[in-house]
N, C-alpha and C positions, 0 to 999 in steps of 0.2 A: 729619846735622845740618850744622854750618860749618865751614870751615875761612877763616881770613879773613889778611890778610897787616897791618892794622894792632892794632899789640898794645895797642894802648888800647878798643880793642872787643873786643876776644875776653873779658874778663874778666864787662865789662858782658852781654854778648848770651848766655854761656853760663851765668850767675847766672841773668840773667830765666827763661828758658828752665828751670831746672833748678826754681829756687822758683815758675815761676806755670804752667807747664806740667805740673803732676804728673798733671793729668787726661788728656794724650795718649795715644795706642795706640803707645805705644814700646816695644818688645821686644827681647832679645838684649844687655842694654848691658852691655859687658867693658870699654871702653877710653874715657880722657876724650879730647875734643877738641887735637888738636895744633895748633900755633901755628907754621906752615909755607903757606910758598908751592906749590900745585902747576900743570899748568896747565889752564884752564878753556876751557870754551864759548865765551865769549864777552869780548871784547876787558877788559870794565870791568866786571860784574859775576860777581861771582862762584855762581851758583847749584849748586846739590849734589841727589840725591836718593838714598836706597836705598832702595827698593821690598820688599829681602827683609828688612828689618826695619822696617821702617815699616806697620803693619796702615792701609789702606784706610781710611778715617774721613769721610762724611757730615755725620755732627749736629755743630754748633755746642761748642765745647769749653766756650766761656764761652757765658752768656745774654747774647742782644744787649740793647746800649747805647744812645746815643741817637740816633735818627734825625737823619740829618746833615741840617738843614735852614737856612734865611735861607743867610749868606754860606760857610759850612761846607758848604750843600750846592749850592754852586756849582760845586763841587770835583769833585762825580761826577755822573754818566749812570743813572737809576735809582735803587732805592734802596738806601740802605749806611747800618748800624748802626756807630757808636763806641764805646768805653767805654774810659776811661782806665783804666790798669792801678797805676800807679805812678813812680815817678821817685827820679831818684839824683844823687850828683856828675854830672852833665854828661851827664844822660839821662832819656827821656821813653819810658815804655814805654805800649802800647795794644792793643788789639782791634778788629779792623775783620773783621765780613760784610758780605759783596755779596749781593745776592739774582743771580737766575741774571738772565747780561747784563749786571748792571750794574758802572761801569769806572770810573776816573779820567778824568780829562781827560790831555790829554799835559801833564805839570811838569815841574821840576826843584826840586832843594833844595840851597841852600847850607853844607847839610851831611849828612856822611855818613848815609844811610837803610839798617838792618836790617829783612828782610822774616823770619817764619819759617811755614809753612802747615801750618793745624792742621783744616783739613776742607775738602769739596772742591774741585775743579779749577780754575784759573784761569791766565792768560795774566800773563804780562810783556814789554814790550816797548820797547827803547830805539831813539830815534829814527836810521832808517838803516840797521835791523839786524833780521831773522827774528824773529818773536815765538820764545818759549819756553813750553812747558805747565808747570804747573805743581802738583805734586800736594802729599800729605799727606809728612812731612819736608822737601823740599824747602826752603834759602835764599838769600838774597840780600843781598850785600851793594850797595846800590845807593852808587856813588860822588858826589860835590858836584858838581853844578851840570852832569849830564847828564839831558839832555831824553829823559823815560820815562813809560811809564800803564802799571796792571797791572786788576786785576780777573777776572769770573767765566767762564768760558765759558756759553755760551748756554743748554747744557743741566744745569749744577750749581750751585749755590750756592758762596761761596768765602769763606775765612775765615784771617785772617793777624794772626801777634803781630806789632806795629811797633816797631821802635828808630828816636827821633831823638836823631841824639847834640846837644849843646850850643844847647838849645831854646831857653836867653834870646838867642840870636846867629843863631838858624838862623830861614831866611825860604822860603816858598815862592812859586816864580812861575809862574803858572798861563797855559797857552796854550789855543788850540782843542781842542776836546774830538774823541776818534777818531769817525771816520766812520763812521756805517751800512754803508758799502761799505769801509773798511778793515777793520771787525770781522770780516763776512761773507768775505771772504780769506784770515783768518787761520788757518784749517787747510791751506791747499794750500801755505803759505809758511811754518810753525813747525818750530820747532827743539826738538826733546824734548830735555828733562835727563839726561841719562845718565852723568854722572860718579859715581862711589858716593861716598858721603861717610862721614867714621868715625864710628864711635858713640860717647856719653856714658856716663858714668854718672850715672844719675838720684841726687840726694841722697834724705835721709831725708823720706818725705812731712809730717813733723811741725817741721819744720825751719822755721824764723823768721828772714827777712832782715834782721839791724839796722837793715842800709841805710833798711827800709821803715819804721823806728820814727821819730816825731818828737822823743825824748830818748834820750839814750845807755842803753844796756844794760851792767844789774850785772855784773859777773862773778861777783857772791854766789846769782847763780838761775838757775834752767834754764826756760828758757820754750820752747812746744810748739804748732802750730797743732793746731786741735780741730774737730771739726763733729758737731754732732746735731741733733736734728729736735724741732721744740717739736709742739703739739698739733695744729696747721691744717698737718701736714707741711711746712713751710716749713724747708729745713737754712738752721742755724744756722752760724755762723763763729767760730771764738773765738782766743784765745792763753792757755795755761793756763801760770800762774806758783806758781814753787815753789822751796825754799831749796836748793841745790846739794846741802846736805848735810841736808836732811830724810831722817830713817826712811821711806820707803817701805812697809816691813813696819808702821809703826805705824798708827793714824786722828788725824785732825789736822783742824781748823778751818776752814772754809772758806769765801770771799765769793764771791760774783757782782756784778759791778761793772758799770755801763752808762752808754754815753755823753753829754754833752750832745748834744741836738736837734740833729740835724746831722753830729753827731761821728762818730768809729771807734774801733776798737780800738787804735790804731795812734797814739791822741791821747792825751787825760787818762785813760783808765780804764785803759790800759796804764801809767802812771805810779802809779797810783794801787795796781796789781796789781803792781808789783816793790815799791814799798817795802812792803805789808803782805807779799807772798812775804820778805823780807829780813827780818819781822819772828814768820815763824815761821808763817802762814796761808796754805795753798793759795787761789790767788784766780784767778778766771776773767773775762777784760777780754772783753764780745762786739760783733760787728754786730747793731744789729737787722735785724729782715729787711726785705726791701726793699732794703736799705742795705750800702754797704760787699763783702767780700766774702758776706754772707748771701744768699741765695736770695730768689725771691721775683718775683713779675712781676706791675703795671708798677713796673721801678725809679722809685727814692725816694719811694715810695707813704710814710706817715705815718699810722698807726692807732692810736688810743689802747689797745683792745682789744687788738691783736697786740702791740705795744711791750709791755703791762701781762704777756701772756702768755709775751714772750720771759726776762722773770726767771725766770720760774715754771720754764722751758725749763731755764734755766741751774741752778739747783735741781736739777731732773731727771738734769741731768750729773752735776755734783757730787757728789750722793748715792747715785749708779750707781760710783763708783771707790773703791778696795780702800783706798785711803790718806787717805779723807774719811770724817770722823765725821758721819754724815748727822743727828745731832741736835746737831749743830753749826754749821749753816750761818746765815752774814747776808747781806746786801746794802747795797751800797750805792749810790747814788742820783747824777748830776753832771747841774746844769742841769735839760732838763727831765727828765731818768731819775730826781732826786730823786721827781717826782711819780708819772714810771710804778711806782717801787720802794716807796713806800708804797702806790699801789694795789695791786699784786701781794700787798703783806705782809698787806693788811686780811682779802684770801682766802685766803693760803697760807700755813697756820699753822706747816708745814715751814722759815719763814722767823723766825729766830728772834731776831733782832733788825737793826736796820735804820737806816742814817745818808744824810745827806743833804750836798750841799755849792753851795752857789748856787743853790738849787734854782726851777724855774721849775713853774708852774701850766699846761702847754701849751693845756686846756682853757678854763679861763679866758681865758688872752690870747688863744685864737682866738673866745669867741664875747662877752666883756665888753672888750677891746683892752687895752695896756700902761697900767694905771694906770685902769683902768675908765674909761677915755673913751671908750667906740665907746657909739652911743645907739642906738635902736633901728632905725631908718629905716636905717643902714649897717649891722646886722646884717643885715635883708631885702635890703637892694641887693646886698652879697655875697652871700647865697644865691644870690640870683638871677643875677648872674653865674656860678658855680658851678654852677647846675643847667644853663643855658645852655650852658656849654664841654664837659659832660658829653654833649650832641649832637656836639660837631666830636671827643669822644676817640672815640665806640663808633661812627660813622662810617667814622674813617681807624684806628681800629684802635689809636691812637697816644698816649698819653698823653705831651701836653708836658713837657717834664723841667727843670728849671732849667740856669740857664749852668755849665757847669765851667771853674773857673779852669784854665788848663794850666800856670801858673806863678804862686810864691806876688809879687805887688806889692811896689815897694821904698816905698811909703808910702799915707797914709789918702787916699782922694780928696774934696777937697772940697766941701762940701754936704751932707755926711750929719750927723744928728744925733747927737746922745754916744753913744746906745746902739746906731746902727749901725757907731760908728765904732769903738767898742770890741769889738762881733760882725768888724769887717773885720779890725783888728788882729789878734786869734787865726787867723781860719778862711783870707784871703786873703794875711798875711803870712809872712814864713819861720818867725816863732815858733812857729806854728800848724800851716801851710801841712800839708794831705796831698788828695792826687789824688782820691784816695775819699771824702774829707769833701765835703759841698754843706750849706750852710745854709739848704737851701728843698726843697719838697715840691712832688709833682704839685700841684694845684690843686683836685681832688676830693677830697686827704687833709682839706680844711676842713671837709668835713661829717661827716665823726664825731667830729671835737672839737668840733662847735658842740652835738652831741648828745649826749656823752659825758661829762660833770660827774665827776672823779677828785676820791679824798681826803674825798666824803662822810660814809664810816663811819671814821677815822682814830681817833678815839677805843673804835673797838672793836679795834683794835691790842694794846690794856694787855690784860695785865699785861708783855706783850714788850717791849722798851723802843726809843724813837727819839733819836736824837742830829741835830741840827741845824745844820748850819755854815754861817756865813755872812758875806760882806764887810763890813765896816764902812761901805767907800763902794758898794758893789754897789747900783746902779739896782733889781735885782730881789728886795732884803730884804725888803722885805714880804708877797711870796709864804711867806717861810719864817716871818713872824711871825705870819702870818696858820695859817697850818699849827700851829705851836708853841701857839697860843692852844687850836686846836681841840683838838690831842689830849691824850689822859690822859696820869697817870704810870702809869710814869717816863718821863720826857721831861728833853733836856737842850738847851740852848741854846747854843752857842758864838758869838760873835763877834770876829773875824779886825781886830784894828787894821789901817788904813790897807790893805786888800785893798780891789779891785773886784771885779765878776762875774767875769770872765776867771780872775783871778789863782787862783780857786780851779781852776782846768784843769787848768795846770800849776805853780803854785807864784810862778811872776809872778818878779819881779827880787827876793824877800824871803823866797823858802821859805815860800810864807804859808800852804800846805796845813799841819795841825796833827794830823800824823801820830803823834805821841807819844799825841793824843787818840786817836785811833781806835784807838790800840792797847789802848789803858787800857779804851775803850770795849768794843770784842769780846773782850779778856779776860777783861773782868767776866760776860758777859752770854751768850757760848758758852764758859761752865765748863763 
């Protein structure tokens, strides 16, 4: 693995590594990483490999990310996948394959760069200096502001976890990209890794970085990463919360909780699963698929079908473990999960009763628009751009993916109207802010919402009961009034003084979630 000589990265870089790396072919691990100087290869970087515990590894560890393209893909020679991983104090962690050949250009970066290589082979190389190969364990610490390009060799594909440390200050500056005739050289002039490097200890695979949560963690619960597979084999990602000092031996009450449109586990449904775990309920926060860490390809696809079937999924978890009363299970609903979670319940009578909190109509507002403005002439125009971009994705293979913020904005930008500026506020500021969240979808995901009409049968719900929560000033109230009108009893109504949409995410500056309610509610109703 590393060994690195400044001790403000070693904590950062062997974290990443231990919590997003569980899926490596790492063997033999006795001893954690020491915090010592030895001497290396190479003047300024420090690279490491050991071969007899590092099993060979080809396939991509992660599923690739987003085609680095516009000024992102200025950066490299061929093509190379991204995907942001996450981020911390004074750190940007990521995912980067190369297809075989393709490289950086020569940079540098004004702050320190962690490389780590998690499938195959590829080149590093600082300016003035023998490339080096570079295989599976292998790292680097790459130093500030020396001029270096890494990438695949010709005949492998190449794949590396990235550390930038202090990403609101770090800058890169881009030179001429390596030559056809410097690449083709670089096996009579490389310098193989051959330092061994010490081993870790891999933590527990079930293990949940706080770090990565966007609210503080109880010490009153034990939370657990989780993965199963719903019905279209798509694994699922979750965080399973539960009271420190719950009976285990006993069966207990259980939710499935799911995000707003856009969201993660890592946002409101994880907030929403420690206080009900705090209040006596096994609750499961997930990814949908597509999304987040869940499976799924092309990332942030948007299905109303799959979304509707990933509750059903979480259901199927639930009622598989020793310490859930599987005729005890609810859901509940955030944004648009309100709507996938009453569609799920209208079919899954295993869902035994079911709450909602800002809840959005995603069907609706994709094929009637916010506040039933969109007329018919712009429903057909957007088709038809839709069906049109559906030639440039099965073309290039490549489904467009929305922008990823890499860092949350310190304020709202100008020009956008209340309800995007209220969406910015949560998903692009620090309140909000997570790597994995994106508040936009491929651009194909629009035709099975303009097809897919949720919440039709809602009245065939009863006798199961639905609770309803909603902002007082939330823009999107009427999705939930409208829903409240449709369905039978029992049916319950809440509304939140002085809350907006948002506020019900996380609770807002007012504690405005009405946790007391939901508690009242699934006690009654999983007796």
């Amino acid at each position: 693995m590393m060994r690195i000589n400044t001790s403000k990265l070693l904590p950062v870089f062997g974290l990443i590594l231990g919590l997003l790396l569980l899926t490596t072919s790492i063997a033999g691990c006795t001893s954690p990483v020491q915090n010592e100087t030895e001497p290396i290869g190479v003047d300024t970087a420090s690279v490491k490999s050991d071969e007899n515990t590092v099993e060979a590894k080809t396939e991509p560890v992660f599923e690739k990310g987003m085609l680095a393209e516009g000024p992102l893909g200025q950066m490299f020679q061929g093509d190379v996948w991204v995907k942001m991983l996450g981020s911390g104090d004074g750190y940007n962690s990521y995912d980067v394959i190369f297809s075989e050949g393709a490289r950086t250009h020569w940079h540098s970066h004004t702050e320190i760069q962690l490389l780590y290589i998690l499938s195959g082979e590829g080149w590093y190389q600082e300016e003035g200096k023998p490339a080096q190969l570079l295989r599976v364990g292998d790292s680097v610490e790459i130093p500030a502001n020396v001029t270096h390009w890494h990438g695949a060799t010709a005949d492998s594909s190449f794949e590396h976890l990235g550390v930038t440390m202090n990403p609101e200050s770090e800058q890169t500056e881009r030179f001429d990209p390596v030559s056809d005739e410097e690449y083709a050289n670089l096996a009579a002039n490389a310098q193989e890794n051959v330092y061994p490097s010490p081993e870790i200890v891999m933590p527990d695979p079930g293990y949940v970085d706080p770090e990565t949560l966007t609210f503080e963690l109880s010490d009153d619960v034990t939370v657990q990463k989780v993965t199963y597979k719903n019905r279209f084999g798509i694994e699922l990602a979750g965080h399973l919360y539960y009271a420190k000092d719950l009976d285990l031996s006993e069966k207990h009450p259980a939710i499935v909780i799911g995000p707003p449109y856009g969201g993660v586990k890592e946002q409101g449904p994880g907030i929403y699963a420690q206080d009900m775990a705090r209040r006596g309920f096994v609750a499961l926060a997930f990814d949908p698929s597509y999304n987040g860490e869940s499976g799924g390809e092309p990332r942030h696809t948007a299905s109303p079908e799959i979304f509707v079937e990933d509750f059903s999924a979480g259901v199927d978890f639930l009622g598989t473990r020793d310490f859930v009363d599987r005729e005890k299970i609810g859901a509940i609903g955030i944004c648009g999960s309100g709507g996938f979670a009453i569609t799920a319940t209208e079919v899954d009578p295993r869902i035994k009763a079911v709450a909602t909190a800002s809840m959005y109509d995603i069907s609706s507002m994709t094929r009637d628009g916010f506040g039933y403005t969109m007329t018919d002439e712009q429903r057909a125009a957007t088709l038809e751009s839709v069906a049109e971009g559906r030639y440039e994705t099965f073309e290039s293979g490549y489904a467009r993916q929305p922008e990823t913020p890499r860092a949350p904005a310190d304020s709202v930008p100008e020009g956008l109207n209340p309800v995007m500026s209220e969406f910015f506020e949560y998903y692009s500021m620090e309140r909000g802010f997570h790597p994995n969240a994106l508040p936009g979808f491929t651009a194909s995901s629009t035709m099975g919402f303009m097809n897919f009409p949720m919440m039709n049968y809602i009245d065939t719900i009863s006798p199961r009961p639905i609770l309803f929560i909603m902002g007082e000033n939330a823009h999107s109230r009427y999705y939930t009034e409208e829903a409240y009108e449709k369905a039978a009893e029992p049916k319950e109504l809440v509304i939140v003084p002085g809350a907006r949409h948002i506020d019900l995410y996380d609770g807002g500056d007012n504690n405005y979630i009405p946790f007391d309610k939901l508690e009242e509610f699934f006690n009654q109703y999983l007796e």
